[in-house]
C-alpha positions as CSV (number, residue, x, y, z in Angstrom):
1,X,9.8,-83.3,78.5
2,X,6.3,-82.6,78.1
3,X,4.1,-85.0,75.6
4,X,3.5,-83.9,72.1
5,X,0.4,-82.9,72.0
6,X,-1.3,-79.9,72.5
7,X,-3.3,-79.4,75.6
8,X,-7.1,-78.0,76.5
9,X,-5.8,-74.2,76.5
10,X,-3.6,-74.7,73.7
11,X,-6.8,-76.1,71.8
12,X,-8.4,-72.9,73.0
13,X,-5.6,-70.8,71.7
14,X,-5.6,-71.7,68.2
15,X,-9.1,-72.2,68.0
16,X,-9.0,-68.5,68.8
17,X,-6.6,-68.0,66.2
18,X,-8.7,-69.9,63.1
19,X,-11.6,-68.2,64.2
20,X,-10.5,-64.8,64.2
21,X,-8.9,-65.5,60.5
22,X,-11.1,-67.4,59.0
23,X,-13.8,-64.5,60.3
24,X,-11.8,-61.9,59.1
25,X,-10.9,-63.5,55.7
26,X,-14.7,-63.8,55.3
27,X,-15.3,-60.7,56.2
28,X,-12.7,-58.9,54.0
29,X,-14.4,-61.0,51.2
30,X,-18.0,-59.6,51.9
31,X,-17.0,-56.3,52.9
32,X,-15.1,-55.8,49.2
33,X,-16.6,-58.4,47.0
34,X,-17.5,-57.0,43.9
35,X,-20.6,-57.5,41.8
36,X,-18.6,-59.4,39.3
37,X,-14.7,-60.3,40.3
38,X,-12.5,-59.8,37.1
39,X,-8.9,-61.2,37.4
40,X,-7.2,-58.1,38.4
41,X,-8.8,-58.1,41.4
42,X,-9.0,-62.0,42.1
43,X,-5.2,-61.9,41.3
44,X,-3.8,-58.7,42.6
45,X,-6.6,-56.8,44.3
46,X,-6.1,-53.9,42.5
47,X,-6.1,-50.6,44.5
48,X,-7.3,-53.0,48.0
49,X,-4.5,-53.1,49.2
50,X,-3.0,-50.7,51.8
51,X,1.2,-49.9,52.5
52,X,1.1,-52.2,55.7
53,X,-0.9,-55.4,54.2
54,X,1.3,-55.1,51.0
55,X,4.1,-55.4,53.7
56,X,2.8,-57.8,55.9
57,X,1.6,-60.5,53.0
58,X,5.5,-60.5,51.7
59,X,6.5,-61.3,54.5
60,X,3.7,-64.0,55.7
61,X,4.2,-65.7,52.2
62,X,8.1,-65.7,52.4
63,X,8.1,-67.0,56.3
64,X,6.9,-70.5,56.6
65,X,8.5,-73.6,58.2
66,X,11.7,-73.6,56.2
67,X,12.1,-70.6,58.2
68,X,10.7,-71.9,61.4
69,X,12.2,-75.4,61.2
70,X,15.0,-75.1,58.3
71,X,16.3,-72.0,59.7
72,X,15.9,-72.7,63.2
73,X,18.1,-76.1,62.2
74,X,20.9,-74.3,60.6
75,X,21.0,-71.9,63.4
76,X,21.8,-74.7,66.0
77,X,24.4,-76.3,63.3
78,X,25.4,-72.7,62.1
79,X,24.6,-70.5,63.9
80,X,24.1,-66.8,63.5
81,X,25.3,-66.7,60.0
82,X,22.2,-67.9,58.3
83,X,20.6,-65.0,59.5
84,X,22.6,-63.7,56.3
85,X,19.3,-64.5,54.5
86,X,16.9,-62.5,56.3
87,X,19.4,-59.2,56.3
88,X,20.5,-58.8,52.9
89,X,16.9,-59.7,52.3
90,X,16.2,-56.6,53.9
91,X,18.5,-54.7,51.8
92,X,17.5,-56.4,48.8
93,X,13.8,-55.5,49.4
94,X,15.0,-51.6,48.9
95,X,16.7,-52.2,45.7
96,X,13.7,-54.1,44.2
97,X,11.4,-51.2,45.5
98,X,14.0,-48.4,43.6
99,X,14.9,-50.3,40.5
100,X,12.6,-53.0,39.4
101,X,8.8,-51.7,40.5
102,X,8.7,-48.8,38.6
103,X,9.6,-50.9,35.2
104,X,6.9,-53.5,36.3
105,X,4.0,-50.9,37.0
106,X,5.0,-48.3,34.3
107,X,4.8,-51.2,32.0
108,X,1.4,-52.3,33.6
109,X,2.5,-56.1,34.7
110,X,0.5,-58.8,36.0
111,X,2.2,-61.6,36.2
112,X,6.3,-62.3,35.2
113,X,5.5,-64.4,32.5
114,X,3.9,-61.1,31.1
115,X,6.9,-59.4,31.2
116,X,9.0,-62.0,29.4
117,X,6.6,-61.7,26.8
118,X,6.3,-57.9,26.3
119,X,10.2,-57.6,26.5
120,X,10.6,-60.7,24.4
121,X,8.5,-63.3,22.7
122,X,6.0,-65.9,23.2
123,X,8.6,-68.6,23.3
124,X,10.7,-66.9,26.3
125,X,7.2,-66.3,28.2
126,X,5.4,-69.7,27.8
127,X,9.3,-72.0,28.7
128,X,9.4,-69.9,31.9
129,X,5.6,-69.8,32.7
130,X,5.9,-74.1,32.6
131,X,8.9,-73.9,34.5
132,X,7.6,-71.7,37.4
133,X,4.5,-73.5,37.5
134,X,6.5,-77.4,37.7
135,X,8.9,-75.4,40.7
136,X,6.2,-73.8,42.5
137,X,4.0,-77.2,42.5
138,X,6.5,-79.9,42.9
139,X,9.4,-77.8,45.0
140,X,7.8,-74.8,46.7
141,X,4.4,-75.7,47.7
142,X,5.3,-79.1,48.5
143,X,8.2,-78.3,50.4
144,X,6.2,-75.8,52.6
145,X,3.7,-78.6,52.7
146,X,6.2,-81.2,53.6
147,X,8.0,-79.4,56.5
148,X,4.8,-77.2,58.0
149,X,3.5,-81.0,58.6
150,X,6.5,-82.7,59.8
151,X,6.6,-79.8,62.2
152,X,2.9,-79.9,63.7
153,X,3.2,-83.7,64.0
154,X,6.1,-83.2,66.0
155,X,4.1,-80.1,68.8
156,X,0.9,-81.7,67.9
157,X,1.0,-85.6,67.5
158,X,-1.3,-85.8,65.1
159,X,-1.3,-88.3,62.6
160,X,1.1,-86.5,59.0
161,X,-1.6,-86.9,57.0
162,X,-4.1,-85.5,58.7
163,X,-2.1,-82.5,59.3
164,X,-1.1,-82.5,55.9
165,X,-5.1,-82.5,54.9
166,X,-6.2,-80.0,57.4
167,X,-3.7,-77.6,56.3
168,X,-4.3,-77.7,52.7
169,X,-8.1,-77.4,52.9
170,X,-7.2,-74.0,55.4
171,X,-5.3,-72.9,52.5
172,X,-8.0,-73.5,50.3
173,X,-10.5,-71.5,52.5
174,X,-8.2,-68.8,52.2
175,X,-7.0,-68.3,48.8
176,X,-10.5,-69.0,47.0
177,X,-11.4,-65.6,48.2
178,X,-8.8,-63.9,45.6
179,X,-5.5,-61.9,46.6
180,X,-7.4,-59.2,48.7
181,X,-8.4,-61.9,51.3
182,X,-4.9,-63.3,51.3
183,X,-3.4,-59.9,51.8
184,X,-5.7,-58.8,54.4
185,X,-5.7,-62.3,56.3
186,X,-1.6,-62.0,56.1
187,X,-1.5,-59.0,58.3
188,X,-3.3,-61.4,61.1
189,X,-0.8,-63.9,60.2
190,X,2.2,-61.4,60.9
191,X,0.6,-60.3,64.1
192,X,0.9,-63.8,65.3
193,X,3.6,-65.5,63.4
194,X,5.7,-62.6,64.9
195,X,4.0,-62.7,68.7
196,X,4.2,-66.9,68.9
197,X,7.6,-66.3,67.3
198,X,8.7,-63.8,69.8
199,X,7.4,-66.6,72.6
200,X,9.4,-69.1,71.5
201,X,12.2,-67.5,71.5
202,X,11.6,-65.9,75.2
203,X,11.2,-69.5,76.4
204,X,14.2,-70.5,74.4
205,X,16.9,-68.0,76.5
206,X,15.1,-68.2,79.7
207,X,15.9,-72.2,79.5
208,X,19.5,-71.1,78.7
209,X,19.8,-68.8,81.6
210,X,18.4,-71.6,84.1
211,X,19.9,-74.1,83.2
212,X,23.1,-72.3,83.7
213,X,21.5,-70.5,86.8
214,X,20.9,-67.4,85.8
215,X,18.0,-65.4,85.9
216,X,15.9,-63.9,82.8
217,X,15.7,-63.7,79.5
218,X,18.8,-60.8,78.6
219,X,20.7,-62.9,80.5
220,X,20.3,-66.3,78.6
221,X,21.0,-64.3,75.9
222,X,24.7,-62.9,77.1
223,X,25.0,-66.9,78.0
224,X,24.2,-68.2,74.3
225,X,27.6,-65.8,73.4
226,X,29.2,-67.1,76.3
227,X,28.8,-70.6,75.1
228,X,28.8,-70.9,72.0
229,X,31.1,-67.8,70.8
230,X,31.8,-69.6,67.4
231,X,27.8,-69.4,66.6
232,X,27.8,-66.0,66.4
233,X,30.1,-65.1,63.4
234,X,28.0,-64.2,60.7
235,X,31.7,-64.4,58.3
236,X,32.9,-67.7,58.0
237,X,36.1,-67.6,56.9
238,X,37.9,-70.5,54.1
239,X,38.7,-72.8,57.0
240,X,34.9,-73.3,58.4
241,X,33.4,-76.8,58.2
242,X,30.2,-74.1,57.1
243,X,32.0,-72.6,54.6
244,X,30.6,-74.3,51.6
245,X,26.9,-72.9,52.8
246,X,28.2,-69.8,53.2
247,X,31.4,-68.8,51.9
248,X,32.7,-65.9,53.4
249,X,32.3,-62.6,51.9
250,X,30.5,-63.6,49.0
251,X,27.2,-63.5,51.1
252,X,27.6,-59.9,51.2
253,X,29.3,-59.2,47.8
254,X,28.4,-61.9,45.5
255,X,26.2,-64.6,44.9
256,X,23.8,-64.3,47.9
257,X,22.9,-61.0,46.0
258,X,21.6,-63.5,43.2
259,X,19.5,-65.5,45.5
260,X,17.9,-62.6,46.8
261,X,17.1,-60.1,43.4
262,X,15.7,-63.0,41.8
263,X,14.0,-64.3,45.2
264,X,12.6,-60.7,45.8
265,X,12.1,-58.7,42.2
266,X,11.6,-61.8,39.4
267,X,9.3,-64.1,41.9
268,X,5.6,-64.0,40.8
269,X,4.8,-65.3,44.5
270,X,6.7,-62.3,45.6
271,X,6.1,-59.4,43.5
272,X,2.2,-60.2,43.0
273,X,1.6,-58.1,46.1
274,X,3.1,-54.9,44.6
275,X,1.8,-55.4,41.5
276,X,-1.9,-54.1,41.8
277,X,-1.1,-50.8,43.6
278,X,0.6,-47.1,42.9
279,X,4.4,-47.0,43.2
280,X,4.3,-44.9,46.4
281,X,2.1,-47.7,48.1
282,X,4.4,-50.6,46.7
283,X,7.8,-49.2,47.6
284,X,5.8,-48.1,51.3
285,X,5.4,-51.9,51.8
286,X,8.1,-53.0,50.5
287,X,10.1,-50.7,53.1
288,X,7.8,-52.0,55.6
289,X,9.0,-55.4,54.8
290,X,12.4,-55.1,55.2
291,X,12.5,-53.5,58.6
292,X,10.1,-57.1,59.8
293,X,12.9,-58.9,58.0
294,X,15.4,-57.5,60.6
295,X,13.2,-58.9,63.5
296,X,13.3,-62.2,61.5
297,X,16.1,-64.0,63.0
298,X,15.5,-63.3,66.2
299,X,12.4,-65.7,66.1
300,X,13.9,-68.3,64.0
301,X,17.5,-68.2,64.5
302,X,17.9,-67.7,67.9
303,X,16.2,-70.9,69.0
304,X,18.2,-72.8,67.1
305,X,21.5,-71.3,68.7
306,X,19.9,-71.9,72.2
307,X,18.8,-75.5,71.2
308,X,22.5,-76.0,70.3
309,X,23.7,-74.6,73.7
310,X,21.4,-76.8,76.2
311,X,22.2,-79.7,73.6
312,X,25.9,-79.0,74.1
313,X,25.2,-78.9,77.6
314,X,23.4,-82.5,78.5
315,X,19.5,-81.1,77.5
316,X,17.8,-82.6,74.6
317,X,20.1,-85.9,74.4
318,X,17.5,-87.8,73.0
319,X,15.0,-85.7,71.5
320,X,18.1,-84.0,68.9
321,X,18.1,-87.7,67.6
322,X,16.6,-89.4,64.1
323,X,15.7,-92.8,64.3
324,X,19.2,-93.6,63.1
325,X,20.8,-91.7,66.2
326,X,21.9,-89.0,64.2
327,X,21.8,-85.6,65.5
328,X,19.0,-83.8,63.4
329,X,19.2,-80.1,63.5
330,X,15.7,-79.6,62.1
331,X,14.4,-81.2,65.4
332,X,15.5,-78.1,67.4
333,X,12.3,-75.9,66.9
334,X,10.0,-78.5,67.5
335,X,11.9,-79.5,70.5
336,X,11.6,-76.4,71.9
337,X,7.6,-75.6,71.3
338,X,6.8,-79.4,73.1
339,X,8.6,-77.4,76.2
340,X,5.9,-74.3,76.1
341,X,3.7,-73.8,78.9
342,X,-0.1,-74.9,78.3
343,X,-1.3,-71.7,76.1
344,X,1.7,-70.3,75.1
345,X,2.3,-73.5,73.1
346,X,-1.3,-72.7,71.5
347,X,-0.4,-69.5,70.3
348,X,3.2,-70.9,68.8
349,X,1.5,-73.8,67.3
350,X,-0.6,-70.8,65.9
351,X,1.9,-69.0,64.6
352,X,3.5,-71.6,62.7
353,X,0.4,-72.5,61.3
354,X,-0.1,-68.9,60.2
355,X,3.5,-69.4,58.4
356,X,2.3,-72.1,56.7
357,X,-1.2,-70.7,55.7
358,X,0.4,-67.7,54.5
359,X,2.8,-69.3,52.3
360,X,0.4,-71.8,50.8
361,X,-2.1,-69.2,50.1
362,X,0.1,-67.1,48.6
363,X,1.8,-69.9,46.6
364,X,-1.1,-71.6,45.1
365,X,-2.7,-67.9,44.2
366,X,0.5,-67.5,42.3
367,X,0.2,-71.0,40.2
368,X,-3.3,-70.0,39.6
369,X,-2.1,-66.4,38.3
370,X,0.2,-67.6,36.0
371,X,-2.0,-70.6,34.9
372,X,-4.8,-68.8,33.8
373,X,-3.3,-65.5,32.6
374,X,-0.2,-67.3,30.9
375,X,-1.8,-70.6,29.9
376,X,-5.2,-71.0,29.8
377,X,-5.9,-67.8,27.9
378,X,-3.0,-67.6,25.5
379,X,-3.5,-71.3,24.3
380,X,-6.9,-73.1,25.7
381,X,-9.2,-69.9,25.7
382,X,-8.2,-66.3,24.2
383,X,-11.6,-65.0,24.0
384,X,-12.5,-66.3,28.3
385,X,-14.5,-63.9,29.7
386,X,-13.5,-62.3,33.1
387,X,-15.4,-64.7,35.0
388,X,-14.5,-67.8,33.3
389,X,-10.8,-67.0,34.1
390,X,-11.3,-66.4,37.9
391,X,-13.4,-69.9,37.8
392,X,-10.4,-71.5,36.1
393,X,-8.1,-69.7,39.0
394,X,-10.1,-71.3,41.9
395,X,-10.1,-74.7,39.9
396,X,-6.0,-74.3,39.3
397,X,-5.7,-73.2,43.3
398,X,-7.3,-76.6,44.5
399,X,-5.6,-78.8,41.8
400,X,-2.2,-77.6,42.7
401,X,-2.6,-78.0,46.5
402,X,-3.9,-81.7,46.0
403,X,-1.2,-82.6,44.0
404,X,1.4,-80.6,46.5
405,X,-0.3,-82.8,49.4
406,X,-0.1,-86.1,47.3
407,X,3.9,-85.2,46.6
408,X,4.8,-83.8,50.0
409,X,5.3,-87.3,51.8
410,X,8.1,-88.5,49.3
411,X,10.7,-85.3,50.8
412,X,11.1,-87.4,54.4
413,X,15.0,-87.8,53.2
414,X,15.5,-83.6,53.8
415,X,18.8,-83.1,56.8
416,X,18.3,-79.3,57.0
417,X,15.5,-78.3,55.2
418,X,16.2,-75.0,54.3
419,X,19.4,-75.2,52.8
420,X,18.4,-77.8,50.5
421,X,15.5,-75.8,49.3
422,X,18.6,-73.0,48.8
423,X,20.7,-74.9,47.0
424,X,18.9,-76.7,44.1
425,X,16.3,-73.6,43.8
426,X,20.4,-71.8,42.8
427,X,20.0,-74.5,39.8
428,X,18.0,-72.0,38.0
429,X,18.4,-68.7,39.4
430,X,21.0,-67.2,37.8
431,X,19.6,-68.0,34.6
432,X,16.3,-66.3,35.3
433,X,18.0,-63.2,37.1
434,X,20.0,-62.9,34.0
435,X,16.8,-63.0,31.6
436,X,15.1,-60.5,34.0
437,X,18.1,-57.7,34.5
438,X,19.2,-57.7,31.1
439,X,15.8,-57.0,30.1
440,X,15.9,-54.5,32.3
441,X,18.3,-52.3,31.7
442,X,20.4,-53.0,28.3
443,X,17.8,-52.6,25.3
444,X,19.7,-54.7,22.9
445,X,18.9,-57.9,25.0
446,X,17.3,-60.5,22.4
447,X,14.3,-63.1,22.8
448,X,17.1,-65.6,21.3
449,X,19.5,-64.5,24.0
450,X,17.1,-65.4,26.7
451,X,15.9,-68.8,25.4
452,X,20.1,-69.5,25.5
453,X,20.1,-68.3,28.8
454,X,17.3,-69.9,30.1
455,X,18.5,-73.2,28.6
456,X,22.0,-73.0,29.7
457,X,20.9,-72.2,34.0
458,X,20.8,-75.9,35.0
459,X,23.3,-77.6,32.5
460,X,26.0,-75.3,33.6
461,X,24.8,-75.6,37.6
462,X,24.9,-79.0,37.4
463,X,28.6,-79.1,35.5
464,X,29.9,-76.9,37.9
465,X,28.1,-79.2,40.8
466,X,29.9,-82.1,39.1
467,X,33.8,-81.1,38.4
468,X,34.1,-78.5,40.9
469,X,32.2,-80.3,43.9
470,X,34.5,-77.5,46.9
471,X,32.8,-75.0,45.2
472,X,29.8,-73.1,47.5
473,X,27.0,-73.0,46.0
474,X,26.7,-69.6,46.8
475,X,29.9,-68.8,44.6
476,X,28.4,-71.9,42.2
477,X,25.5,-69.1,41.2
478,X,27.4,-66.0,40.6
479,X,29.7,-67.8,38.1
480,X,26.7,-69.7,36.5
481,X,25.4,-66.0,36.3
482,X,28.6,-64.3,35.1
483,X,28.8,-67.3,32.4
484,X,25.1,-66.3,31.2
485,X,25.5,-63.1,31.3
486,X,28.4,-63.1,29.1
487,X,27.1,-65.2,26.7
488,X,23.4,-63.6,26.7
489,X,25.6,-60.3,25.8
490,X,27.4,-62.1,22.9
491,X,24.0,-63.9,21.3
492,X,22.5,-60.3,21.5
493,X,26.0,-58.3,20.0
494,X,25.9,-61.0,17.1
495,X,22.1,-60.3,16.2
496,X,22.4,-56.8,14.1
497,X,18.3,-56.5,14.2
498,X,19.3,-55.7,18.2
499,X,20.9,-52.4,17.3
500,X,16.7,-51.2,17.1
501,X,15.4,-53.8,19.2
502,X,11.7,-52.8,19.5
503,X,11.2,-54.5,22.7
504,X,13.7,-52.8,24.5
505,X,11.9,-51.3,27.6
506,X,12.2,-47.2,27.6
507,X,14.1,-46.4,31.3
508,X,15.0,-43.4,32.7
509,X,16.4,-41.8,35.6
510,X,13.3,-39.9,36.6
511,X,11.4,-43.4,37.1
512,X,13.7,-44.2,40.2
513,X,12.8,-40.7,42.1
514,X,12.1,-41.2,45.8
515,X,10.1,-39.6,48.2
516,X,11.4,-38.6,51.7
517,X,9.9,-41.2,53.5
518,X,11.0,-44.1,51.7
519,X,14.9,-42.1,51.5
520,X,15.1,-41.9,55.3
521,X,13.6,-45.2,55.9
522,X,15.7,-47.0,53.3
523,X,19.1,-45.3,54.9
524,X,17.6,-46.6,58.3
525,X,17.8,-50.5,56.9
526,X,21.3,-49.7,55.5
527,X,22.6,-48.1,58.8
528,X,21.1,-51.5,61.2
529,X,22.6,-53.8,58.2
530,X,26.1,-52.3,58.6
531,X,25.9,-52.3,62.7
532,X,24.4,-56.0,62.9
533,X,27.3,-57.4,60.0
534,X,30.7,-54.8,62.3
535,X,29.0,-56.6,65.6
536,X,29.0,-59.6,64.4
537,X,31.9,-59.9,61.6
């Protein structure tokens, strides 16, 4: 096995790679720079951005080394079944683009904290905008901090720290310039999180087929089947020792369903993209999304599967190991990029730097959103000029990074990264799905209702945790969510001021229209979906 470290060409590579970001970002930020920023541009880039970077940012922010690593990890323990995530993502992405956007943009929404409080009060919007801002700082952006470094100390052999710096001051660069740098930057990111990716993964069969001395890449692949035939179910059934991660049918019927809606349609991080342009724009990039959430797995799942074969098979004895001797699943990507030939190791290292960038960026823009729109001016400021809010942004953007690259270090206990990050971010999304799709679509909702329901999401999670410890977590959510949704309904039924609720949003069927385009494209998605899952039932 080659040393971890990168080499002169791979130094060349990603040199390449900052430089032709960091250029472009800068560029981007000249090129439409306004005279005087005002937050809806900093924070959404209203009217910047195009179908294609709409779609590329989502998916640049939602792939980072969870993906990467985590998902690489629980491929080589799992296999093929995680990939559950990315798919129904994709399907997910189309419901959010039908149902939810037009609500948000007919209702002119910045950020979700917004939308609590035009659908219900001050009380519902300010508990939700502390809580997003305490997950987003101390779980997601210090998560993505966390395991991006662990995994470019592992190709690199850099020192964690200074990864851990030199990442977060990248992310800085980046998100400083506002949401139209981010979303621009992103579709460089795609181009070579995907490409790197798609390396990887290359490398990854064509070790399969010679160590098993075949020839080529389609041919590793037919072996990974061959070998490892229980890898590629993507239904576990009651009996699995995986069944608790992903029980059965429920990731296609029940509460994977949560996950996602909330994940995709009630995630400032997510939906800040979509937010600043015209619905046909927004549901274009949404669409675009879902068909690079298809091509997901095949860059981060399948290299965990092939790690698992050649470990199976005598290859990576060693290097599979945690100081304890343990077998540690999250090692498999890394493993695999320290086995790239000089350059092609640059551009991987590349592209899960991009990952991370992307993610970061798009992370801390969202804490600074909902920070300044949701805090800062409703209780510090009212009367803060446009300016003063998009200084206050850039000030909240560096803050929260610090403070996610002074936690990061104290998450070394994570097994598989991404399922942990799955799990106890299910502590509190069926209450907040609940909040948001009531809201939605049944006028009678009350404020009172969803303070009960907010308050009741990790009490009941952890109850469940606790007495019924055989239950998924997966199933754990959709009856947290059936139990919140039931008693949401009877809070609101008992209040008789909800019969004329005046915040109850005005919906109707012409709002969910569809063009052509998006009709034919969104069938597409269906039509692979329902192929991939009969394949590989």
């Amino acid at each position: 096995m080659k040393n971890e470290s990168l080499f002169f060409w791979d130094k060349i590579v990603f040199l390449f790679y900052f430089l032709i970001v960091a250029g472009y970002g800068y560029y981007i930020y000249r090129r439409k720079k306004k005279a005087t920023t005002d937050t809806k541009d900093f924070f959404l880039a209203e009217g910047s951005l195009t179908w294609w970077a709409i779609g590329a940012s989502l998916i640049a922010s939602n792939i980072s080394a969870e993906q990467f690593i985590g998902m690489s990890g629980s491929g080589f323990k799992m296999g093929l079944a995680i990939s559950t995530y990315e798919w129904m993502a994709a399907a997910t992405l189309m419901v959010v683009a039908i149902f939810f956007l037009p609500i948000y943009l007919k209702n002119k929404i910045f950020t979700m904290p917004q939308f609590l409080l035009q659908r219900y009060d001050s009380r519902v919007s300010t508990v939700m905008a502390v809580f997003w801002l305490l997950l987003y700082v101390f779980v997601n952006l210090t998560s993505i901090l966390y395991l991006g470094a662990l995994a470019i100390q592992t190709i690199s052999g850099y020192e964690f720290s200074t990864v851990i710096i030199g990442l977060s001051i990248f992310a800085i660069f980046i998100t400083l310039g506002g949401m139209k740098v981010i979303g621009y930057t992103d579709v460089l990111q795609v181009f070579f999180l995907v490409l790197g990716g798609l390396a990887t993964t290359y490398l990854a069969l064509n070790l399969v087929s010679d160590h098993f001395g075949g020839s080529g890449m389609m041919e590793g692949l037919g072996l990974l089947r061959q070998k490892a035939p229980e890898h590629f179910h993507m239904i576990f059934d009651s009996s699995s020792e995986h069944y608790k991660d992903l029980p059965g049918i429920a990731v296609l019927i029940g509460g994977m369903w949560i996950v996602n809606l909330n994940y995709w349609g009630c995630n400032q991080y997510i939906t800040q993209r979509a937010l600043g342009a015209d619905l046909k724009t927004a549901r274009n990039g949404l669409l675009f999304a879902g068909f690079l959430k298809l091509l997901m797995p095949v860059i981060v799942v399948l290299p965990g599967i092939a790690a698992y074969v050649l470990y199976k098979n005598g290859v990576f004895q060693k290097e599979m190991l945690d100081a304890a001797g343990n077998v540690k699943p999250d090692h498999a990507y890394p493993v695999l990029l320290n086995l790239l030939p000089e350059g092609l190791k640059g551009l991987s290292f590349a592209a899960l730097t991009a990952a991370i960038v992307a993610s970061l960026a798009g992370k801390a823009n969202s804490i600074a959103t909902i920070f300044t729109l949701d805090i800062y001016k409703h209780f510090f400021n009212k009367e803060a000029s446009e300016k003063e809010q998009v200084k206050v942004g850039r000030i909240a953007i560096i803050v929260a990074i610090i403070i996610g690259a002074l936690v990061a270090p104290a998450l070394k206990s994570l097994d598989q990264g991404f399922q942990y990050i799955q799990e106890y971010t299910g502590f509190i999304s069926p209450g907040v799905f609940a909040i948001f799709i009531l809201g939605f679509f049944w006028k009678r909702t009350t404020a009172n209702a969803a303070l009960v329901g907010a308050a009741l999401a990790i009490p009941l999670s952890v109850a469940l945790k606790y007495f019924i410890p055989e239950l998924p977590f997966i199933n754990r959510m959709g009856w947290v969510f059936v139990i919140i949704v039931a008693i949401m309904v009877l809070v609101s039924l008992l209040d008789p001021k909800s019969k004329n609720n005046p915040k109850g949003l005005e919906v109707d069927a012409s709002m969910f229209k569809l063009n052509t385009g998006f009709t034919v494209g969104a069938i597409l998605i269906c039509g692979i979906l329902a192929a991939l899952y009969t394949i590989f039932w």
